[in-house]
N, C-alpha and C positions, 0 to 999 in steps of 0.2 A: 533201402532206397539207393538207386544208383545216384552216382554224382559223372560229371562228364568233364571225359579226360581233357589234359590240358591242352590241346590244341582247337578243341568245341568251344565256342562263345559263353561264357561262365554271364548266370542269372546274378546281380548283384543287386543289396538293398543296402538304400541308405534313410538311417534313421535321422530324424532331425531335416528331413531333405529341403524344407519348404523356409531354413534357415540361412544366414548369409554365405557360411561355406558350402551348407548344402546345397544351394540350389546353384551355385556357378559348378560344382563339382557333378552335377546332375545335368546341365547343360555342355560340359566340355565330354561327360563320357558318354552322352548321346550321340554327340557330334563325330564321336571315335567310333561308333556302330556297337558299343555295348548293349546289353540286355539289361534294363534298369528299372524298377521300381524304386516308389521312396514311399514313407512312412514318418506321419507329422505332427501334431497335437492343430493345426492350424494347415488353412490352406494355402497353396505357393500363389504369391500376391502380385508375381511376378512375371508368371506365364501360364497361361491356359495349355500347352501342351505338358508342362510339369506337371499341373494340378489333375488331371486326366489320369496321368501314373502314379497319382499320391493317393496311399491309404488313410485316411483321419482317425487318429486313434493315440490313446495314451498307453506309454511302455509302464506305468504304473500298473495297467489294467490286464490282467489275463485274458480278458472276452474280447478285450480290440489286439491282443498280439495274436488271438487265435485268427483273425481276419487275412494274415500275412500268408500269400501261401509257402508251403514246405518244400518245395523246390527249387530253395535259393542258393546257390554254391560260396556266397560269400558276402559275409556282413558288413559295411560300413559304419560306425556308429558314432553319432555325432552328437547326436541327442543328449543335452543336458542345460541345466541351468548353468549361465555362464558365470555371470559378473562378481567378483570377487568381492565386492564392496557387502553386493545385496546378499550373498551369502555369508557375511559378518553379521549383519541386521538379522537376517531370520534363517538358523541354520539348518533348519526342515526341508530345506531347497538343496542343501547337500547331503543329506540321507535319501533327498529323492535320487536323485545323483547316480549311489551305489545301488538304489534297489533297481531303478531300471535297466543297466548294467549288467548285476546278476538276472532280470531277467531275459535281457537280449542274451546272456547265454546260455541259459537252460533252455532260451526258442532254438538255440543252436545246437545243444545238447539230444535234444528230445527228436533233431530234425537232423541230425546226422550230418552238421552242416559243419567244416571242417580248416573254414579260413573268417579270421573275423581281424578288421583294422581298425584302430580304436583311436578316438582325437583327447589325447592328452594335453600338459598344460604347462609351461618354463616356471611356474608356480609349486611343481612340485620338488623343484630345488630349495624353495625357500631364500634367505638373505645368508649368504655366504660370505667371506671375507674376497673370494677370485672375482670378478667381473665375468667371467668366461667359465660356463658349465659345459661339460663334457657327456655324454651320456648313462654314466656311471656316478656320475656327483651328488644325486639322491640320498641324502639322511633324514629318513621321516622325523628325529629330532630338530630339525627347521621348519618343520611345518608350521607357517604361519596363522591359517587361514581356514576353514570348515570347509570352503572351497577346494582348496589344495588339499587337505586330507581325504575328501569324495576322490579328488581323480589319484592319488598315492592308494586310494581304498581300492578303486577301480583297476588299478595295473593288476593290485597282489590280484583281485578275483581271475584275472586272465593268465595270469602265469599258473595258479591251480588249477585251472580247467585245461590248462594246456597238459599239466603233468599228470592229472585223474582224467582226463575224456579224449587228451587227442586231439584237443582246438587248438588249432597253429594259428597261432597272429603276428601283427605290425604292428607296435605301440609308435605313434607319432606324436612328438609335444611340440604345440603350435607356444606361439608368444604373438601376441598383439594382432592380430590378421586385423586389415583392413579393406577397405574398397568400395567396390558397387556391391546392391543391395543390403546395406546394412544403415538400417537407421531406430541403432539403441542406442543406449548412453554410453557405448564404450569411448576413449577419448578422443578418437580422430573424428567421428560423426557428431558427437556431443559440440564440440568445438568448432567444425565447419558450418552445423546450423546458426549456433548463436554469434561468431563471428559474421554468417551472413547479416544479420540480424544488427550487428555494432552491438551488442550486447559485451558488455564485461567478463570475462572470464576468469576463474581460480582454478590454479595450479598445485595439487598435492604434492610437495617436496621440490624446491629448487633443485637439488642434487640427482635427481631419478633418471635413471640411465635403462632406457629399454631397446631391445632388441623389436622393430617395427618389419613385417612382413605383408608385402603386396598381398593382396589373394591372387593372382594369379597362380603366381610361385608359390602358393602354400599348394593350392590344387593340383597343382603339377607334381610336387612331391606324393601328392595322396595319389594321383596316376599313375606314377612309377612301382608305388606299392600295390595297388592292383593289377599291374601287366606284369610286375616282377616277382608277386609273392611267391612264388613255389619256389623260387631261388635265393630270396632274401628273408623268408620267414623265422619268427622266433624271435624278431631282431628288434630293436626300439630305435628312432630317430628322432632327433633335431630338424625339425624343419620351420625354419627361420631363415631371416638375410644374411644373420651370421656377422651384423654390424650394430653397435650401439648409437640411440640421438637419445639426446637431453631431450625432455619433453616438451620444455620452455624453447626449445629450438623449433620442435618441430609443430610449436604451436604459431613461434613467429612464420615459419613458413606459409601456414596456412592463411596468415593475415597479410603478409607479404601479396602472395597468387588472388587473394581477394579483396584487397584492398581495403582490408576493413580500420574503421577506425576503434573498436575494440580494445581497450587496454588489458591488460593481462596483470593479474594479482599472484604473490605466492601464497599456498599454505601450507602449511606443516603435513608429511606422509600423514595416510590415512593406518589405519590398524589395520595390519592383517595382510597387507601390501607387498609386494616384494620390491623394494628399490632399485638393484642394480641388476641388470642380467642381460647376456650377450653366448648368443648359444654360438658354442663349437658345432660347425655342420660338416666337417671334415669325414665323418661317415656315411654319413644320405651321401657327401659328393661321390666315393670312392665305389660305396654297393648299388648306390640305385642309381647315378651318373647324375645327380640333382645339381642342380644349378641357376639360382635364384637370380634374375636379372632387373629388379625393380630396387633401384636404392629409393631413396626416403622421398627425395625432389622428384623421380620424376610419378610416381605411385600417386605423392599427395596433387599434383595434377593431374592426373589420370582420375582419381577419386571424384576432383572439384568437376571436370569435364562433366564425368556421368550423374553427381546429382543435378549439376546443372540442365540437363536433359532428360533426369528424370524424377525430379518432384518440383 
């Protein structure tokens, strides 16, 4: 099967599409005039012209990946269980993790299909003594978390397929993404409902220093890797703000912009956690020219803005 050279408009599929990064990273490369399908377990809740280009189907399932067609020149894959917590409670959620993984690349293998971007996780650093991880800082001996071992499980699978089949990829580790369309329990959504709400909130770890990323800026970065892959391929990125907030900061913020009366508890980290982490992006800036413009203030307004307008 041919694949079409690099100046032809390349067919791109994103799995997970009908999710929080998938579907603003489905809508900005619409917007660019890409050629897009996506691929969901669930329908996009969010726009009837997504849901139109989404396939419904489980990457567990062989009979719903065979649904995908084989003309696709590059995979996006986003697809997985996220939340690091829920994957402590029941670790079948990350065995799911690597198996649909390994099968988004045998759809790749089998399909002759030769660029795959993969959303990694600042989780697969584990709890370090640095504050600041580098792209090379990975000692699968810090693995905390059944979480963080699916996506540490997940890299090695694409760096094998890379060196037996010929699949060139972008490994990208997100930390924290936030913004519009997400309303799980991760902590900036979890925390702007129930402070809307004056409800009490707890805080795992006074001390927890994370690295907080707009979605904007994380899709932008994942942009760059599909208009630049044939030039930056093989490569793995930090795409992050590239700045630390205390949690308890930026949970006052959040009560601050709404005024809530909300009081805020601490509690001790959770198991399996990563506490401190502040990614070096000094690479995404220099190869893909990445350049994250949303610090913490004005994101978590931009956040408040859109759910206020949209639930």
């Amino acid at each position: 099967m041919s694949h079409s050279p690099e100046n032809k408009k390349k067919k791109i599929l994103i799995t997970g599409s009908s999710g929080t990064i998938g579907t603003r990273l489905f809508e900005k490369l619409l917007e660019k005039s890409h050629d897009v399908i996506g691929f969901d377990k669930n329908h996009n809740k969010w726009s009837g012209r997504l849901n139109r280009l989404t396939i419904i189907g489980d990457l567990l399932k062989k009979e719903d990946i065979e649904k995908i067609p084989n003309d696709i020149d590059m995979v996006v894959h986003l697809a997985a269980n996220p939340r690091v917590y829920d994957l402590v409670v029941n670790p079948d959620l990350a065995r799911d993790n690597v198996i649909t993984t390994y099968n988004v690349l045998e759809f790749a293998r089998k399909n002759n299909i030769k660029r795959i971007i993969f959303s990694s996780s600042r989780e697969t650093y584990g709890n370090k003594k640095e504050m600041v991880s580098k792209e090379t800082d990975v000692d699968i001996e810090r693995c905390e978390s059944p979480y963080a071992a699916s996506k540490i499980s997940d890299e090695v699978l694409i760096y094998s397929f890379f060196k037996c089949y010929g699949i060139n990829y972008i490994i990208c580790r997100f930390s924290n993404v936030y913004g519009m369309y997400d309303q799980s329990e991760r902590f900036i959504p979890l925390i702007l409902r129930k402070m809307k709400k004056n409800k009490n909130i707890e805080i795992f770890g006074k001390d927890k220093v994370l690295d907080f990323t707009y979605i904007d800026d994380c899709v932008e970065g994942i942009i760059k890797c599909v208009e630049k892959f044939d030039n930056v391929k093989n490569n793995t990125f930090n795409i992050a703000f590239g700045k630390g907030s205390k949690l308890i900061d930026a949970a006052k913020l959040i009560k601050k912009n709404l005024q809530s009366k909300s009081r805020i508890f601490l509690g001790k980290n959770r198991q399996g956690e990563v506490v401190r982490f502040i990614a070096d992006i000094s690479k995404a800036k220099k190869m893909l020219g990445y350049k994250p413009e949303y610090d913490l203030e004005n994101g978590i307004k931009l956040t408040i803005d859109w759910y206020d307008k949209n639930n």
